[in-house]
C-alpha positions as CSV (number, residue, x, y, z in Angstrom):
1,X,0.0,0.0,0.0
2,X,2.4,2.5,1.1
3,X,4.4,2.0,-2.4
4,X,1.1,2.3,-4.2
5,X,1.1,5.8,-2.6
6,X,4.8,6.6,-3.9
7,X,3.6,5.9,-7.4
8,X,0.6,7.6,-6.9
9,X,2.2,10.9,-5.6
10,X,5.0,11.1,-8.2
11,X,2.3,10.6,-11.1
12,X,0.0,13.2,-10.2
13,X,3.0,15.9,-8.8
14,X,4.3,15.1,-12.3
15,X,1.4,15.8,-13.6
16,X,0.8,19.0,-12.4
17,X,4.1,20.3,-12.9
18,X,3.7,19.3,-16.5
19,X,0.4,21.4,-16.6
20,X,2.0,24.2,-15.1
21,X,4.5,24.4,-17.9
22,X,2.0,24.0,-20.4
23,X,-0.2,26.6,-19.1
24,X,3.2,28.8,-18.8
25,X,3.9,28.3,-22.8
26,X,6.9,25.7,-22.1
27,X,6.9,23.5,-25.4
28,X,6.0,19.8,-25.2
29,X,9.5,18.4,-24.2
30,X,9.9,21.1,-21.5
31,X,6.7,19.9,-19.8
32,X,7.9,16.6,-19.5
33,X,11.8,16.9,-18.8
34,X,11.7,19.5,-16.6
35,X,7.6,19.4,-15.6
36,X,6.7,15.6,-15.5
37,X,10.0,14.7,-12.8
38,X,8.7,17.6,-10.4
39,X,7.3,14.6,-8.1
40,X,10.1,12.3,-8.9
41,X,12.6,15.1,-7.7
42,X,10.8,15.8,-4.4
43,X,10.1,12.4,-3.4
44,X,13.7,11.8,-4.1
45,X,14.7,14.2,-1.5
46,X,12.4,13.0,1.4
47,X,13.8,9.5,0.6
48,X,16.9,10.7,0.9
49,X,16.0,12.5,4.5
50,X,14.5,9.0,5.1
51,X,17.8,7.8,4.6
52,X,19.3,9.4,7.6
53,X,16.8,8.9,9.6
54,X,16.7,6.1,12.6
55,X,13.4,5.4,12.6
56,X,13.1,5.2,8.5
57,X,16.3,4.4,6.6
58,X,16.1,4.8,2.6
59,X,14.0,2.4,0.7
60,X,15.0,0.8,-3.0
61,X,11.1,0.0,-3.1
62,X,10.1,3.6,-2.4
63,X,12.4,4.9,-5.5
64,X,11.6,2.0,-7.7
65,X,7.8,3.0,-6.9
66,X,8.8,7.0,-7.2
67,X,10.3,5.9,-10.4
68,X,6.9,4.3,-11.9
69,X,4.9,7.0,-11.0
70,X,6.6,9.5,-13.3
71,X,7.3,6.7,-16.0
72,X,3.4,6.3,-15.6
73,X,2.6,9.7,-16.9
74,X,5.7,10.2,-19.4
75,X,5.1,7.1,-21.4
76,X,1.6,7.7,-21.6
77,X,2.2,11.0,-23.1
78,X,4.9,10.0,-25.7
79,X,3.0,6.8,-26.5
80,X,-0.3,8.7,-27.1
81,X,-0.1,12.2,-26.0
82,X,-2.5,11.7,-23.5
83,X,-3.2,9.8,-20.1
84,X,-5.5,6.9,-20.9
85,X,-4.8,5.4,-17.5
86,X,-5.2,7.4,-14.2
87,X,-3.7,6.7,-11.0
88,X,-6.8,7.6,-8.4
89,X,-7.5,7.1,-4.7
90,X,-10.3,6.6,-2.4
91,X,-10.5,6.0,1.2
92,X,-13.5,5.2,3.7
93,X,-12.9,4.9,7.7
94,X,-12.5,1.4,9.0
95,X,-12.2,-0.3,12.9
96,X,-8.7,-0.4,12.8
97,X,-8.0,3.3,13.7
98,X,-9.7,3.0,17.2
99,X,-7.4,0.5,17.9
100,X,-3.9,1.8,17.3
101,X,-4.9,5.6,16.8
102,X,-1.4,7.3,17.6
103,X,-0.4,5.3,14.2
104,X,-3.3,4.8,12.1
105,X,-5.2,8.4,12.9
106,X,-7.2,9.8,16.0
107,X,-9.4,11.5,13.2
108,X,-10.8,11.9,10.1
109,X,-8.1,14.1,8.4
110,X,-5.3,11.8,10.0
111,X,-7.2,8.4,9.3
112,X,-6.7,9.3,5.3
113,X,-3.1,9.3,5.5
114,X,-2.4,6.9,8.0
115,X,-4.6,4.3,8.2
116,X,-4.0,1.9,4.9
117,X,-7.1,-0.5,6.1
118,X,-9.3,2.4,4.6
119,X,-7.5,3.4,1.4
120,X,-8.2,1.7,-2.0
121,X,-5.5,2.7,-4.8
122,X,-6.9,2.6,-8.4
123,X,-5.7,2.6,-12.3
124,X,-8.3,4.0,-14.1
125,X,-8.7,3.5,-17.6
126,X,-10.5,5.6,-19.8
127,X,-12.9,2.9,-21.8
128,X,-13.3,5.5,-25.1
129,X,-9.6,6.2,-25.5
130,X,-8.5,2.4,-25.9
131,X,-12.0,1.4,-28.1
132,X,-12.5,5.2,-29.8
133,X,-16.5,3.7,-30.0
134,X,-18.2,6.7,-30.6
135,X,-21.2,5.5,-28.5
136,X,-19.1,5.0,-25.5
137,X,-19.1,8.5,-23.7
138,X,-15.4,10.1,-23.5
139,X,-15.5,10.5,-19.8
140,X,-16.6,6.6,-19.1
141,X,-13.3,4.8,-17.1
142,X,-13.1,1.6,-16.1
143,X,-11.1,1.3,-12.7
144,X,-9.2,-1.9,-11.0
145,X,-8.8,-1.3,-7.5
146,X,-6.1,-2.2,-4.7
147,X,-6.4,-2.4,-0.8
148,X,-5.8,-4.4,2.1
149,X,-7.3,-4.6,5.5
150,X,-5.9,-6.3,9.2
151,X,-3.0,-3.8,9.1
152,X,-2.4,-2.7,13.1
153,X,1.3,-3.3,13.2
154,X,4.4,-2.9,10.0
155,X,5.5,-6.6,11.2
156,X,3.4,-9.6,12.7
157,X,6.0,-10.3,15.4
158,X,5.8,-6.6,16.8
159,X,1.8,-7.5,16.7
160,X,2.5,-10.6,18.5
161,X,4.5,-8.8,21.3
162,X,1.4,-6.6,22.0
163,X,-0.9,-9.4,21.9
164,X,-2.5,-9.1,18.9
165,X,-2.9,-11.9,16.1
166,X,-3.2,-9.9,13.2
167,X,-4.1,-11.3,9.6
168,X,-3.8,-9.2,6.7
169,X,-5.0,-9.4,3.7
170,X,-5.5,-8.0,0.2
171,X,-8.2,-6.9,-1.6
172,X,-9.1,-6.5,-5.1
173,X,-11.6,-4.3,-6.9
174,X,-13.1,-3.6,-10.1
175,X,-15.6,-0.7,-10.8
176,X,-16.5,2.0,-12.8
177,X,-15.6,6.0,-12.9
178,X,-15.3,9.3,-14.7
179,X,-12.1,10.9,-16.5
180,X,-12.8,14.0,-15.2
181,X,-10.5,15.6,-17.7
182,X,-12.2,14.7,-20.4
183,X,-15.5,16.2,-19.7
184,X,-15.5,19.3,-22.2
185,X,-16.2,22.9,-20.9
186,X,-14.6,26.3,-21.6
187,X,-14.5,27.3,-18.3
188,X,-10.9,27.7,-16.5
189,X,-11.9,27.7,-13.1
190,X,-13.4,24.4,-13.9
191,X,-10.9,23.1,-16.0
192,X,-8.7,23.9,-12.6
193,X,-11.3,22.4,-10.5
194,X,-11.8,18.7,-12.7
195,X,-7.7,18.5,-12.7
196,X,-7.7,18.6,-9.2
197,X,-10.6,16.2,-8.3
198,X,-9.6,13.4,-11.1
199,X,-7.5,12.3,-8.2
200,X,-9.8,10.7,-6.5
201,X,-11.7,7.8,-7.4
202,X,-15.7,8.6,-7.4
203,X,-17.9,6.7,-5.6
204,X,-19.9,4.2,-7.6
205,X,-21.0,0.2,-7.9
206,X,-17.8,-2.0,-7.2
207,X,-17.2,-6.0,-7.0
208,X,-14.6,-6.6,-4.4
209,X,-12.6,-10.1,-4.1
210,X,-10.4,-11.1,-1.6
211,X,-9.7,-14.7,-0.3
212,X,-11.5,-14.4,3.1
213,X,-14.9,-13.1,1.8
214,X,-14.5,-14.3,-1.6
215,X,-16.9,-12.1,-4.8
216,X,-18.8,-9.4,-2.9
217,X,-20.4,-6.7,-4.9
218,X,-20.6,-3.2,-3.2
219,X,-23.8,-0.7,-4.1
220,X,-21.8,1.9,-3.8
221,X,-18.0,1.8,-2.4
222,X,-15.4,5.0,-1.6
C-alpha cells in the first residue's frame, strides 16, 4: 500500500508540474523533462532525508515505486499524447483506527493518511480512448482497485509482542468511474477544479474479491 502511494504521488505531482509548464507556454519536451520529474525530484529528496533517519532508513522500493509514478505519466504522453490510465484514490474509515490511533489516525483528516485499512489505490482506464467507439461517452473509465485490511502493526512479530494476532490481507476491486479531464467545458476555473478532483476515485457500484470473503459486490464503495 504505502508504495502504491509513492507511485501515486509522483504521477499526479508530475502531472501538475507538466500542466504548469504547459499553461506557462513551455513546449512539449519542456513539460515533460523538466515538468513531469517535479514529483520524482521531491520524493527523491524525502527518501533521501528518510535515509538518515533512525526510525526510517532509505528504501529501493520507495524509489523504484517513485520511479513508476513518473514513468506512468511520461510514457503515456509519448506513446499517445494523452493519459488513458489514471492513478486515483479513495479512502473510507474502517475499525482499525480506534485501535492503534497514535499510528493509524485519531481523526478523520489523520485516518486518510495513516490508516492503509481504509485506502483503495486505483488505475483507471478511460474505456473511449482504448475502443475510440463513438457511443461509449469520453468521460466513461473503467477502474481496478487495490487495498488491504488487518494492518495494526508494520511486522506480525511486533503485533505478537502486543498481543494481537493480526491477519492481513488483500483486496481486489473492479468498478467504474469518470475521467474528469475529459468532460469538455470552456471554463478555466473548472478546468482547474476537474484537474484537481480526477485524483480521487468517485464513488460508484464495485465488486470486491479477496480470499476471506471471496466475490462481494458493493452498491456503492469509496
Amino acid at each position: 500500500m504505502d508504495k502504491l502511494g509513492h507511485l501515486y504521488s509522483t504521477y499526479h505531482l508530475g502531472r501538475v508540474g507538466s500542466e504548469m509548464l504547459q499553461w506557462s507556454g513551455a513546449s512539449r519536451k519542456e513539460q515533460l523533462i523538466y515538468g513531469s520529474t517535479l514529483g520524482l525530484g521531491f520524493l527523491t529528496v524525502v527518501e533521501v532525508f528518510d535515509g538518515f533517519s533512525q526510525e526510517w532508513g532509505a528504501s529501493s522500493g520507495d524509489i523504484i515505486a517513485n520511479v513508476s509514478g513518473t514513468a506512468l505519466y511520461v510514457s503515456q504522453e509519448v506513446l499517445w499524447k494523452e493519459q488513458r490510465i489514471t492513478p486515483k484514490f479513495s479512502f473510507h474509515q474502517t475499525k482499525f483506527a480506534s485501535q492503534r490511533p497514535e499510528t493509524l489516525g485519531a481523526s478523520f483528516n489523520e485516518e486518510i493518511l495513516k490508516d492503509y485499512n481504509g485506502q483503495t489505490y486505483w488505475l483507471s482506464f478511460n474505456v473511449h480512448s482504448f475502443t475510440k467507439d463513438k457511443f461509449v461517452p469520453k468521460w466513461l473509465n473503467l477502474a481496478i482497485g487495490y487495498g488491504g485490511e488487518g494492518m495494526l502493526y508494520g511486522k506480525d512479530a511486533e503485533a505478537i509482542e502486543n498481543g494481537i494476532i493480526q491477519n492481513p490481507y488483500r483486496q481486489f476491486y473492479l468498478s467504474l468511474d469518470v475521467d474528469l479531464m475529459k468532460i469538455t467545458t470552456k471554463s478555466h476555473f473548472l478546468k482547474t477544479l476537474f484537474s484537481v478532483f480526477n485524483t480521487i476515485k468517485i464513488p460508484a457500484p464495485t465488486l470486491q474479491y479477496d480470499e476471506y470473503n471471496g466475490l462481494r459486490a458493493h452498491f456503492i464503495y469509496f
